[in-house]
C-alpha positions as CSV (number, residue, x, y, z in Angstrom):
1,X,-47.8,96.2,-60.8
2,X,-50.8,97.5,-63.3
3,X,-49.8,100.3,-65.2
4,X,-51.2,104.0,-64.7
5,X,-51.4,104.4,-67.6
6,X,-55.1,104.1,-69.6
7,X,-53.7,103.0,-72.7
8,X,-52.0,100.0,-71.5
9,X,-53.4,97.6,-69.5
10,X,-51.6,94.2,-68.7
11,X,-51.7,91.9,-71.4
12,X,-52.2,88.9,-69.4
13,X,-50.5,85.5,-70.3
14,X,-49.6,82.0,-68.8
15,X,-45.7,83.2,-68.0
16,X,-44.3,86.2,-66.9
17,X,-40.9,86.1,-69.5
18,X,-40.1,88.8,-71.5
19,X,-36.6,89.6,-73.9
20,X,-34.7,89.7,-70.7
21,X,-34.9,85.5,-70.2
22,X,-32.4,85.5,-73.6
23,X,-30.2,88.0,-72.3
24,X,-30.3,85.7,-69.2
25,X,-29.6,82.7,-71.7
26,X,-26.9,84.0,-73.5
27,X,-25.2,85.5,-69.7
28,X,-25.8,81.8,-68.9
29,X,-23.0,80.3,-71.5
30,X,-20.4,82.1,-69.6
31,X,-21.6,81.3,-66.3
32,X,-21.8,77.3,-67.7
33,X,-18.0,77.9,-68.9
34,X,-16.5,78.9,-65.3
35,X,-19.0,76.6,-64.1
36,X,-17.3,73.5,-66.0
37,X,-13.9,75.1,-65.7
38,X,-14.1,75.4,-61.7
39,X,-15.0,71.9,-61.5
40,X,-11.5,70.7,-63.4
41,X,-9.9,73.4,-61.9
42,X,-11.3,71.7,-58.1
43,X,-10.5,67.9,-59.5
44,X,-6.9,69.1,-60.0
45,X,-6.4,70.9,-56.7
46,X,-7.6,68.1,-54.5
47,X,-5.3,65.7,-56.3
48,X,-2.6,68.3,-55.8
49,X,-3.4,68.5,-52.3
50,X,-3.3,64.6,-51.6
51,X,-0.3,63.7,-53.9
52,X,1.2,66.7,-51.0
53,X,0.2,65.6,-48.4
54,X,0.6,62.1,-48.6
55,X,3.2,61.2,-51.1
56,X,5.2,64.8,-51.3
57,X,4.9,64.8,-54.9
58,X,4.0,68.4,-56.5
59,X,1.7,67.1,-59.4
60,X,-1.5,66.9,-60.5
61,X,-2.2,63.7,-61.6
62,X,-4.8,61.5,-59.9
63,X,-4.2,60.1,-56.6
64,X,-5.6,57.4,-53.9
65,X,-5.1,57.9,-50.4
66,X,-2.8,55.2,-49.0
67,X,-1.6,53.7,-45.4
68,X,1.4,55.7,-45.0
69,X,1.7,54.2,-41.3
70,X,-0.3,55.8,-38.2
71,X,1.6,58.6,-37.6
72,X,0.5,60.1,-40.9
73,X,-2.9,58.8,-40.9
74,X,-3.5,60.4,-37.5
75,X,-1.3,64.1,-38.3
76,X,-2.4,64.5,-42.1
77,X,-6.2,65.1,-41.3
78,X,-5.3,67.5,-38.3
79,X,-3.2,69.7,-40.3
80,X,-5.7,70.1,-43.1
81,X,-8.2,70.7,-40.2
82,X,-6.0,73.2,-39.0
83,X,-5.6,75.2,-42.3
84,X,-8.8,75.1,-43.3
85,X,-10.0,76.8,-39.4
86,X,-7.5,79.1,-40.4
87,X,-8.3,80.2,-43.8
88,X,-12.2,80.2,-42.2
89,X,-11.0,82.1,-39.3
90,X,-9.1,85.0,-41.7
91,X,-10.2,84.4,-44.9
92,X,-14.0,83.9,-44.9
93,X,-16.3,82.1,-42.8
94,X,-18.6,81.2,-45.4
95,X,-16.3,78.4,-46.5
96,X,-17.5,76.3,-43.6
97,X,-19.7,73.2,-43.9
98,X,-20.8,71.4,-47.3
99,X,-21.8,74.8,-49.4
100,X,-25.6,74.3,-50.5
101,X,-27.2,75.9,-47.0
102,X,-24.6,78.4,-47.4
103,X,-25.7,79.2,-51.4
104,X,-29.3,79.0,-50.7
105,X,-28.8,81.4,-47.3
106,X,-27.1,83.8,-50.2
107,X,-30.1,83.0,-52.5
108,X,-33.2,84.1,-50.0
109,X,-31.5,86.5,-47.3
110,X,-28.1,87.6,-49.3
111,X,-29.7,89.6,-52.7
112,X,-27.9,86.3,-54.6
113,X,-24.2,88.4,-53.9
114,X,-21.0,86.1,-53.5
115,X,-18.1,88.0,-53.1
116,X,-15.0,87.0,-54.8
117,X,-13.3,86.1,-51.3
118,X,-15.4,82.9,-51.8
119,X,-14.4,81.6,-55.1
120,X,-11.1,81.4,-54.5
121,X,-10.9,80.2,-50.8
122,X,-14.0,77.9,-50.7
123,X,-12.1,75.0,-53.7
124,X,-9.0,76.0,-51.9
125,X,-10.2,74.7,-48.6
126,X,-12.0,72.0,-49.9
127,X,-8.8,70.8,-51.6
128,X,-7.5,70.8,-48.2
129,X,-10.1,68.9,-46.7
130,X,-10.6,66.1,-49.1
131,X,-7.0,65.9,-49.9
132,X,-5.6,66.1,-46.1
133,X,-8.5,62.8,-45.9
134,X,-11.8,64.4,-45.0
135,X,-14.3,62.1,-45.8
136,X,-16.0,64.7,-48.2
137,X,-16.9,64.9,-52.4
138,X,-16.1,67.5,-54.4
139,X,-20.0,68.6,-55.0
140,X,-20.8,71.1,-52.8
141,X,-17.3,73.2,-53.0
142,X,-18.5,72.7,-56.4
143,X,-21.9,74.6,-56.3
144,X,-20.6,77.0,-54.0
145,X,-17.6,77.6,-56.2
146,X,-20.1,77.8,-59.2
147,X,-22.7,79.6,-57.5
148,X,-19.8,82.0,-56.6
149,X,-18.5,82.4,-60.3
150,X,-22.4,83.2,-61.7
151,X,-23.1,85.6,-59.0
152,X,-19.8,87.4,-59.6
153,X,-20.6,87.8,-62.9
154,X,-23.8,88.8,-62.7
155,X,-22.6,91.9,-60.0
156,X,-21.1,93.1,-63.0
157,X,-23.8,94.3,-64.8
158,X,-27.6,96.1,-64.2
159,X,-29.4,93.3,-62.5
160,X,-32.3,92.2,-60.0
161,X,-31.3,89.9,-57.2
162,X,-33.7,87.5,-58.8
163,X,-31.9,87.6,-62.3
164,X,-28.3,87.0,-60.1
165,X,-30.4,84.3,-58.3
166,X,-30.9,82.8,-62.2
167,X,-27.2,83.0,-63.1
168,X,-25.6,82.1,-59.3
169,X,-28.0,78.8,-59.7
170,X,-26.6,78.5,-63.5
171,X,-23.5,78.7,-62.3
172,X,-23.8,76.0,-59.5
173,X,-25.4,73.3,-61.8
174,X,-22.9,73.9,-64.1
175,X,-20.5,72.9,-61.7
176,X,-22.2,69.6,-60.4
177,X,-22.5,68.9,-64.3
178,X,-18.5,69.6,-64.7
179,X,-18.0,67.0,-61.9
180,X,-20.2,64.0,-62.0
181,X,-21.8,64.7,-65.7
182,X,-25.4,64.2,-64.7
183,X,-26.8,66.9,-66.5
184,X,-30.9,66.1,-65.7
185,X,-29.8,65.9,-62.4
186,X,-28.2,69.2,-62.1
187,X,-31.4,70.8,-63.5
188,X,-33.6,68.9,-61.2
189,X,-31.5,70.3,-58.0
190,X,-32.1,73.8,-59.0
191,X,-35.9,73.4,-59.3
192,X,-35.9,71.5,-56.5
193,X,-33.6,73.1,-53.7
194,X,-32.1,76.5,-55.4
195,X,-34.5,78.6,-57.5
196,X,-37.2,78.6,-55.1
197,X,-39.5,79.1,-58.1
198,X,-40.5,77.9,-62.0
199,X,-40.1,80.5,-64.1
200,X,-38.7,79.9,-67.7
201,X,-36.4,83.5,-66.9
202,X,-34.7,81.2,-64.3
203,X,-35.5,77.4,-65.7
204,X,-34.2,78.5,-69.7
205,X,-31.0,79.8,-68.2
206,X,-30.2,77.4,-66.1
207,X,-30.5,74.6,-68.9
208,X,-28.3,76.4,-71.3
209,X,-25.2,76.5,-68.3
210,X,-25.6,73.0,-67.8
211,X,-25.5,71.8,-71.4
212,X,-22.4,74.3,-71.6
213,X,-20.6,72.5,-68.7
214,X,-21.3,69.3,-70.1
215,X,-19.6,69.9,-73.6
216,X,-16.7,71.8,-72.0
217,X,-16.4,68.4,-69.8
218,X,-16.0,66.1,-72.2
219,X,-12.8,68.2,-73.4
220,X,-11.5,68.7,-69.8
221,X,-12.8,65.7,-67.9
222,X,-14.5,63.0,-69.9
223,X,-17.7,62.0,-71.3
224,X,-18.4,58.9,-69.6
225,X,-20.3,58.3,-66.5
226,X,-18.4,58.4,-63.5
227,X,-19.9,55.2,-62.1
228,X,-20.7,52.8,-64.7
229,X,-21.3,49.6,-63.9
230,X,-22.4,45.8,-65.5
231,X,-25.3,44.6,-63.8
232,X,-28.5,44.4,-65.4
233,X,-31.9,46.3,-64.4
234,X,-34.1,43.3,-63.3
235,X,-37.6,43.2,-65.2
236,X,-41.2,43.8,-63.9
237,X,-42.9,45.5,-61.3
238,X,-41.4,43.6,-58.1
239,X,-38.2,45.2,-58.2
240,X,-40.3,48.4,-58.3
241,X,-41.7,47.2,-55.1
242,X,-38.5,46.0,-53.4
243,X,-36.8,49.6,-54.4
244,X,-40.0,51.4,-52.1
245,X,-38.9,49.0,-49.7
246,X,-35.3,50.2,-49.4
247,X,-36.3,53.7,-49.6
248,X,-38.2,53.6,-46.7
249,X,-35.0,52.2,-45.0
250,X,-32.7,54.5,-46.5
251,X,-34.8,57.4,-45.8
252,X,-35.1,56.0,-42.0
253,X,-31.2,56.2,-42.2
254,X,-31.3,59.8,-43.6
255,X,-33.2,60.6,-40.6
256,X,-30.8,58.8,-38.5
257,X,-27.5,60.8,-39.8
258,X,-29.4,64.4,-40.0
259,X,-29.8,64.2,-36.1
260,X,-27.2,62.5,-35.4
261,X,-25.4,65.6,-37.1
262,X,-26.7,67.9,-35.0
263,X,-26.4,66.5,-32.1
264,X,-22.6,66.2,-32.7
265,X,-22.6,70.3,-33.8
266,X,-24.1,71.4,-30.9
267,X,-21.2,69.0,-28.9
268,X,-18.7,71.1,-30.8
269,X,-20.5,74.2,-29.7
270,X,-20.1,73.5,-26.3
271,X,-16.4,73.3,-26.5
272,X,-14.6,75.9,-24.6
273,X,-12.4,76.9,-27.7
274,X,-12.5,78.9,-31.2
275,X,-14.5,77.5,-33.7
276,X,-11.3,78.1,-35.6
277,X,-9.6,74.8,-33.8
278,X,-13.3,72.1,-34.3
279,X,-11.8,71.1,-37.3
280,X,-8.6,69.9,-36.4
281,X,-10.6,68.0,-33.5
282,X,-12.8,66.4,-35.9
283,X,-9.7,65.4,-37.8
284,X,-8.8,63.4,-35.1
285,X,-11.6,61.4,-35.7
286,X,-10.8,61.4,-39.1
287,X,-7.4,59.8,-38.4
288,X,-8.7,57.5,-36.1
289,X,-10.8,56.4,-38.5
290,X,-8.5,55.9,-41.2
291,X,-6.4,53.8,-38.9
292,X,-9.8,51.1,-38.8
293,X,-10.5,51.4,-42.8
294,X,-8.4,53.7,-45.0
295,X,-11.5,53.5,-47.5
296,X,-13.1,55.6,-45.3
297,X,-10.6,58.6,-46.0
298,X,-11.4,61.7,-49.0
299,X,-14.2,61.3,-51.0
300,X,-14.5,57.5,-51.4
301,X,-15.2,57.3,-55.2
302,X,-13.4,54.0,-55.2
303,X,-15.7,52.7,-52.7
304,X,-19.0,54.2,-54.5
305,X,-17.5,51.8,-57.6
306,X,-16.7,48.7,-55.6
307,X,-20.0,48.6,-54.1
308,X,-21.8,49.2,-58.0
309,X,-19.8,46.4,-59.1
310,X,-20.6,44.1,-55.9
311,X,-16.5,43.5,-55.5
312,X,-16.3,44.0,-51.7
313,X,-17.3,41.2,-49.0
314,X,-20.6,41.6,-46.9
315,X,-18.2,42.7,-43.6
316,X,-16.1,45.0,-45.3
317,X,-19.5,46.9,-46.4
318,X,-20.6,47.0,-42.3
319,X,-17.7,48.3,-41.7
320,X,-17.3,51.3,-44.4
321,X,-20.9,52.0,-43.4
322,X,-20.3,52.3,-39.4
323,X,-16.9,54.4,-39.6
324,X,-17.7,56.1,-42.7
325,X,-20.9,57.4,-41.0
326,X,-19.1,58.3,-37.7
327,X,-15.9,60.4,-40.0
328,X,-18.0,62.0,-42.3
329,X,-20.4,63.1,-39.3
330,X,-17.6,64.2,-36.5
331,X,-15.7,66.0,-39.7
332,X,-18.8,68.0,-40.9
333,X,-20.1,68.6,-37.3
334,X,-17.1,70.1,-36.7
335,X,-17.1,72.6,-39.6
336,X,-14.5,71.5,-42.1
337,X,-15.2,72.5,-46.1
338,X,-16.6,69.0,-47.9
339,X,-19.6,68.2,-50.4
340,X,-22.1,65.6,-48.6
341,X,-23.0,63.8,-52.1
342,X,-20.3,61.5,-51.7
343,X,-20.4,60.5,-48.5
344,X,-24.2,59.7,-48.9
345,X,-23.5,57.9,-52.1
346,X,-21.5,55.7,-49.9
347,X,-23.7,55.4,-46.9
348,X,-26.7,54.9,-48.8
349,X,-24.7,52.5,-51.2
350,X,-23.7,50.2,-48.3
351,X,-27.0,50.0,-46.9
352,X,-28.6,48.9,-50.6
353,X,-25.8,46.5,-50.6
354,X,-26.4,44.8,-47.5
355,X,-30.1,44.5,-48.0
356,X,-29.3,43.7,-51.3
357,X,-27.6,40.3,-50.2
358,X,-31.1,38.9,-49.4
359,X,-33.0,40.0,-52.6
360,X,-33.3,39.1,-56.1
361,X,-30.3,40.5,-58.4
362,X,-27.1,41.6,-58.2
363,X,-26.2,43.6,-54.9
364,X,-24.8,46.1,-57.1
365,X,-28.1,47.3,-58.3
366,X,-29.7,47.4,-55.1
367,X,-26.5,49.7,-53.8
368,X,-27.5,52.2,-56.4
369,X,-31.4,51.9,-55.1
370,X,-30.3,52.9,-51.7
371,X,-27.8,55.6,-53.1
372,X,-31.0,57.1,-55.1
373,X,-33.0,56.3,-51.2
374,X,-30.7,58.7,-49.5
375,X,-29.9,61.3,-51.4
376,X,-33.6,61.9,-51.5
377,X,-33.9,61.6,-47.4
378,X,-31.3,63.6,-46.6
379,X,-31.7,66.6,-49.6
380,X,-35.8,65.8,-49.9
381,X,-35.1,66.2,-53.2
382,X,-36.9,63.4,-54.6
383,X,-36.7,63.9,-58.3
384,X,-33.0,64.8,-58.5
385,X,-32.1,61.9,-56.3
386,X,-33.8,59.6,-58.8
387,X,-31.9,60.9,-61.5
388,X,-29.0,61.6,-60.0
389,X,-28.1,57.9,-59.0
390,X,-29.3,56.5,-62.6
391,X,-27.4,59.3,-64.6
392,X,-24.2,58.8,-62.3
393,X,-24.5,55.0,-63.2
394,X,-25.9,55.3,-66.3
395,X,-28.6,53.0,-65.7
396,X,-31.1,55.2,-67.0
397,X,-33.2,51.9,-67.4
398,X,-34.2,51.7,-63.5
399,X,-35.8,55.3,-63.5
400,X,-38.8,53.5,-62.1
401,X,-36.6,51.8,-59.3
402,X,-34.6,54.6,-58.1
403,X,-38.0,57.1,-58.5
404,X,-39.8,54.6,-56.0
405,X,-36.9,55.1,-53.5
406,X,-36.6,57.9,-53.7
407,X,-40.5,59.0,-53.5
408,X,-40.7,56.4,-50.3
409,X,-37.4,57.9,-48.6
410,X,-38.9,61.3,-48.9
411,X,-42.0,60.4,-47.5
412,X,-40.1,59.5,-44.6
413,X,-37.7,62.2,-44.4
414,X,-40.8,65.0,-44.5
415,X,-43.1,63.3,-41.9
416,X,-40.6,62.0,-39.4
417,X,-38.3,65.3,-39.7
418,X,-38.8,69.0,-39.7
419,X,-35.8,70.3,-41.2
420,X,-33.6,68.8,-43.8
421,X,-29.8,68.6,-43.4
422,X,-29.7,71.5,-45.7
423,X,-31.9,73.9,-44.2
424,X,-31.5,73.3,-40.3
425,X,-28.3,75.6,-40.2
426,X,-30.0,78.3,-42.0
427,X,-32.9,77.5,-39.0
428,X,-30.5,77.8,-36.7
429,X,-29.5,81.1,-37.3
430,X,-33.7,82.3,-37.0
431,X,-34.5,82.1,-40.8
432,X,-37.3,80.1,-41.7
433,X,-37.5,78.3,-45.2
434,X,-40.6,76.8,-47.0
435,X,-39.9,74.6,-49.5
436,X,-43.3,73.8,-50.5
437,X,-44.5,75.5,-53.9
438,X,-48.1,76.3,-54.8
439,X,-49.8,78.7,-57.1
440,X,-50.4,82.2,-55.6
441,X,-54.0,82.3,-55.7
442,X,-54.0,86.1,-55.9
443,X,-52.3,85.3,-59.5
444,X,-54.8,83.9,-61.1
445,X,-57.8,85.9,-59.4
446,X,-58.7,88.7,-61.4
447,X,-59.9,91.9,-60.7
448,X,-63.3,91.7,-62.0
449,X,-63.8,88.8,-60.0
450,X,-63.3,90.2,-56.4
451,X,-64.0,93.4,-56.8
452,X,-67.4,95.4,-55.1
453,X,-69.1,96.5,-57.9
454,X,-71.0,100.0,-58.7
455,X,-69.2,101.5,-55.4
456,X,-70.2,104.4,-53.9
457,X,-68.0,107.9,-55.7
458,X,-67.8,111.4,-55.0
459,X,-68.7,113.8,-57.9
460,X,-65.5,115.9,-58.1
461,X,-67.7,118.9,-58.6
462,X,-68.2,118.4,-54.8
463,X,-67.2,121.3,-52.9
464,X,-64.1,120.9,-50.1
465,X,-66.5,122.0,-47.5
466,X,-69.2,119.2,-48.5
467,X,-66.5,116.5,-48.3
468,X,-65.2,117.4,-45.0
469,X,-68.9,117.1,-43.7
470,X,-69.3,113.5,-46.1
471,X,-66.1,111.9,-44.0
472,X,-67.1,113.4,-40.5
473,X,-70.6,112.0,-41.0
474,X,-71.5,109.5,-43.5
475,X,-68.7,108.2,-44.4
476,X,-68.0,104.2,-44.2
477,X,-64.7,103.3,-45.5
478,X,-61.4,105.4,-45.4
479,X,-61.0,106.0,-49.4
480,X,-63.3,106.7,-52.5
481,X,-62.7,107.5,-56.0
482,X,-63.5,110.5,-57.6
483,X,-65.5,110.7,-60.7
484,X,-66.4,113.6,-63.5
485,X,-69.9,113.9,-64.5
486,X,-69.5,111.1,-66.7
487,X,-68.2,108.5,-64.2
488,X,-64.8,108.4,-65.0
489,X,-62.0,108.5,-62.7
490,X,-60.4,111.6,-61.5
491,X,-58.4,110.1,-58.5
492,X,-58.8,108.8,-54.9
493,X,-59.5,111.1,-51.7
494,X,-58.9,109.5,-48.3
495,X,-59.8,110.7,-45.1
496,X,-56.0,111.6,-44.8
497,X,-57.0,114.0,-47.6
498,X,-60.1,115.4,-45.5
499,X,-58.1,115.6,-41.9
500,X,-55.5,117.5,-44.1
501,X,-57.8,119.5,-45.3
502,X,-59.6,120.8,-42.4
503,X,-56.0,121.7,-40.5
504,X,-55.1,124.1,-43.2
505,X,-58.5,125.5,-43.3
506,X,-58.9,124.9,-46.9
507,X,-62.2,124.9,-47.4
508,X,-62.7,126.4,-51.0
509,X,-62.9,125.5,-54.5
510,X,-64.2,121.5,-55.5
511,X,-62.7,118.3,-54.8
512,X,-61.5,117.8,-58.5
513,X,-59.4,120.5,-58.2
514,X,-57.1,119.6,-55.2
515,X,-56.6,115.5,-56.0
516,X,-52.8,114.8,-56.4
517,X,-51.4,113.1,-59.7
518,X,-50.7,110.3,-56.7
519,X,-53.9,109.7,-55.8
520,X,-54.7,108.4,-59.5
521,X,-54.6,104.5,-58.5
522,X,-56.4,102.3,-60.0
523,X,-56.4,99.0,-62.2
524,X,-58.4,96.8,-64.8
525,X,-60.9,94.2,-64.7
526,X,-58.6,91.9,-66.2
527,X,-55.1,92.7,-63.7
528,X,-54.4,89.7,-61.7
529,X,-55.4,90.7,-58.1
530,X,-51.6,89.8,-57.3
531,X,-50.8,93.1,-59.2
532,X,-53.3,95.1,-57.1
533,X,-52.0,94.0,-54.0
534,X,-48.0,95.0,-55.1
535,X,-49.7,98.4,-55.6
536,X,-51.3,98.7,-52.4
537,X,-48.0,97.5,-50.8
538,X,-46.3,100.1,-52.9
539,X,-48.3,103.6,-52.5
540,X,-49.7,102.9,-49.2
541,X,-53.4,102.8,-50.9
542,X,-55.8,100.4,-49.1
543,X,-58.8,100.8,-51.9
544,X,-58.2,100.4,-55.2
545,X,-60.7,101.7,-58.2
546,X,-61.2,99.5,-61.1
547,X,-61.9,100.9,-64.5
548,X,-63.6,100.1,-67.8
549,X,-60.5,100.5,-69.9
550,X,-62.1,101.9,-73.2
551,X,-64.8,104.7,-71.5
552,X,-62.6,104.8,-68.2
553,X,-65.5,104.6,-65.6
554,X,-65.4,103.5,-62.8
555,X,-67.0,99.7,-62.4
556,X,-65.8,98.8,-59.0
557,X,-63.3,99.2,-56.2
558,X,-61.0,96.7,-54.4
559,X,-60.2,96.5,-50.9
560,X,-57.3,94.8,-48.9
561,X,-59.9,92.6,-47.3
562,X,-61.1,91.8,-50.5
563,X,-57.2,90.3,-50.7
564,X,-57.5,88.6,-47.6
565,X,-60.3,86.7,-48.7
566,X,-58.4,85.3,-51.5
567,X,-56.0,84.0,-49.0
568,X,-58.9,82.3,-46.9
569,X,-60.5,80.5,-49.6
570,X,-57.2,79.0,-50.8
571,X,-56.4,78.2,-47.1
572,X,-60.2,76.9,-46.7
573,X,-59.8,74.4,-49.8
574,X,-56.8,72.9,-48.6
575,X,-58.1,71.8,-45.3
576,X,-61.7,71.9,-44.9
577,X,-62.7,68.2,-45.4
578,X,-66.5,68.3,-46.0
579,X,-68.3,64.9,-46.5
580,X,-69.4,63.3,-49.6
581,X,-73.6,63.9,-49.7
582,X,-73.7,60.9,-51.9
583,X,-72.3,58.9,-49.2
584,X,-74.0,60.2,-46.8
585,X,-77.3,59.4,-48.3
586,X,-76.2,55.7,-49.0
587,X,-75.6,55.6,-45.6
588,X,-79.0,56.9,-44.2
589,X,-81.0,54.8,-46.5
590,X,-79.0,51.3,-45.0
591,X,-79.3,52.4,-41.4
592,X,-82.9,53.4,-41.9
593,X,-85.3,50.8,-40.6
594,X,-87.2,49.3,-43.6
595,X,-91.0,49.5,-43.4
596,X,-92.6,46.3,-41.9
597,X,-94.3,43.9,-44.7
């Protein structure tokens, strides 16, 4: 908002970032820290959970879900269905589904406040989940976990909800970096699906979390990627081509599986019980499901490796792709706690693989193509798909492959479907999300530009009397500012002012005399119009004087339809399609009939 004050006006500049993005920064290394630290503490609590539930040993150490014989591979899953509807049911609700709609819900409509409830039950129930066998990863717990940690430390001191935002989104990419090590990746999913803006008070923190959680990891987790694999990035632009190709399928199956989700919630919806009890019945599923392909059980990273390194057989791929997609759907329809980056690594991986069997290369290489394909589809996140699947595999070589994937899979994803996976919950319950960014056009108008100038003033010698008669008969807007003899401002009177006026009789003395310090609204020739219109929002005004800043006359006024028009012309220059008069003219002069010789 301008100032009121004469001697300052707005120093304009290219970013709005002041001292507070370093005390942002600086918040950020501890936000990065429980970031990086939730993440080991969630890898050790799954594995507790499994080695529990399937082996009844109390440790910690790494385990793989085995065939423990039917009984257990149906009952395990329904009892971690049933404690996490119970820990939903009376702990928190907000530990249902995969996290990100949940953190970027809290982001737009929830002031960026987590509550402490959350970080404790939301890795707990996870743990559950993916240990008991959901088919889930550890990455959205993760950023809701994160997110949780940054917010909460945030609430602790002064802030805006937009500089909690900056450190509940530090927090959350910290996280994913604590888990899978893809910093670039981690900063690319908060300017792509949590920020909801690009500011360097949000972008600089952010950064500094990440590369936190990424030192911190290689002491607590490791350094390497979690998905390495041998085979080679195949040379020139054909492979480029191919990779488009696949990420039109891949993004034809991220259509396919965000439906099909849906379709399978509002199933669960119709059930005549407590949402409390849906995921135990999804568990059943789950079991079932096991019973076919035990691969298709907890978060699969096993799988995601076999298919990088080409070791599994072209019908034991259809077959993790059919019942992993029917598990991982039934178990997130039904509102379990599980990350969908996993799952998708695996879907998308399969499907790479497959079509990989009939190109050029190893199949290995092509699963990671369709991993990048789908990530992007589902999340239409295009640039941290990309980077996700090359950092993950550290085949930072075939940026241009898994770029063009992911690029053609969102294509798909935006014109076939309306809502993403991510955002058709928050839809769902009446809040609509726009994740399209643009420049404000009002940011970047100034002032001087829109503004009417040399606008009609009253003299604020003008007698009360005089100016009820001015509004009752002459005059044609609702406002106008009120200048001394030399033309500089004195303040606004409205017809308010005059109707006011005329009730209490007041009908002596002149009009400089009775304008309120209130009334003294006004801005520069150089405030962004952007500014103007906050201050109309924010006194009620609906005409704003500008001034000269040095003499402090008045050179013009600026009205809200003045703002409006702003708004058209953007508006107008994105759709209006006029044609090209070159073109034109080249076509009249060939379809004119040419004189006769």
């Amino acid at each position: 908002m301008p100032s009121t004050s004469l001697n300052h006006p707005r120093r304009l500049a290219d970013y709005s970032a002041d001292y507070r993005m370093l005390i942002l920064a600086a918040m950020a290394v501890v936000a990065g820290t429980g970031g990086a630290f939730s993440a080991w503490a969630l890898l050790k609590l799954i594995a507790f959970a499994t080695n529990v539930l399937w082996y009844a040993h109390f440790t910690f150490a790494p385990a793989v879900i085995a065939n423990r014989g039917p009984l257990l591979l149906l009952a395990i899953p329904i009892i971690g269905g049933l404690v996490v509807g119970l820990m939903a049911r009376f702990g928190s609700d907000k530990i249902r589904g995969h996290g990100i709609p949940e953190a970027i819900e809290t982001i737009l409509f929830g002031e960026s406040r987590l509550s402490l409830k959350v970080a404790i039950l939301k890795p707990l129930s996870s743990a559950v989940s993916i240990g008991s066998g959901g088919p889930f990863g550890a990455e959205g717990p993760i950023i809701m976990t994160g997110g949780a940690i940054g917010s909460l430390f945030a609430q602790m001191f002064r802030l805006s909800a937009a500089e909690r935002k900056t450190l509940l989104v530090a927090g959350a990419c910290a996280g994913m970096t604590g888990i899978f090590g893809t910093p670039f990746a981690s900063i690319m999913l908060a300017v792509e699906l949590l920020l909801f803006e690009w500011k360097p008070r949000s972008f600089v923190p952010v950064v500094v979390a990440v590369l936190i959680s990424l030192a911190w990891r290689s002491l607590l987790i490791g350094s390497s990627p979690l998905f390495a694999f041998a085979a080679p990035t195949p040379a020139g632009i054909e492979p480029v081509a191919i990779s488009a190709v696949l990420g039109l399928i891949t993004g034809l199956e991220a259509a396919l599986l965000s439906v099909a989700l849906y379709r399978i919630e509002d199933g669960f919806h119709a059930l005549p019980v407590h949402w409390m009890w849906w995921p135990a019945i999804g568990a059943v599923v789950v079991g079932i499901g096991g019973l076919f392909d035990i691969r298709v059980l907890g978060a699969g990273y096993g799988s995601i490796q076999a298919l990088l390194d080409g070791n599994l057989v072209v019908h034991a791929v259809l077959a993790l792709l059919v019942v992993k997609a029917v598990v991982w759907l039934v178990a997130l329809g039904s509102g379990t706690s599980g990350g969908i980056l996993a799952p998708l690594l695996i879907l998308g991986g399969c499907a790479g693989f497959l079509i990989g069997q009939y190109l050029p290369g190893d199949a290995g290489f092509w699963a990671m193509i369709g991993m990048a394909g789908i990530l992007s589809g589902v999340m239409r996140a295009p640039l941290t798909g990309a980077l996700f699947a090359a950092e993950l595999t550290n085949h930072l070589a075939a940026l241009p492959e898994t770029i063009s994937a992911a690029a053609a899979a969102y294509a798909v994803s935006v014109l076939i479907m309306r809502r993403s996976i991510l955002t058709e919950k928050i839809a769902r319950r009446g809040r609509h999300i726009s994740r399209e960014y643009s420049v404000d056009a009002l940011e970047f108008q100034l002032a001087g530009q829109l503004m009417t100038r040399d606008p009609k003033t009253l003299p604020g010698s003008m007698s009360i009397n005089d100016v009820l008669h001015f509004f009752a008969d002459e005059a044609q807007h609702r406002s106008y500012p009120v200048v001394d003899q030399e033309g500089r401002l004195l303040g606004l009177v409205s017809r308010t002012d005059a109707l006011r006026w005329q009730v209490a009789k007041k009908v002596e003395g002149q009009l400089g005399d009775h304008l309120s310090d209130a009334s003294t609204q006004f801005a520069y020739p150089d405030t962004p119009s952007g500014s103007i219109a906050d201050m109309m929002v924010e006194s009620g005004v609906g005409r704003v004087p500008i001034i000269d800043p040095e003499t402090r006359r008045v050179v013009g006024i600026i009205s809200r339809q003045d703002l409006l028009k702003v708004r058209a012309t953007q508006k107008r220059g994105e759709k209006l399609r006029p044609g090209s008069p070159a073109l034109a003219r080249a076509i009249r002069r060939v379809s004119e009939p040419r004189p006769s010789r």
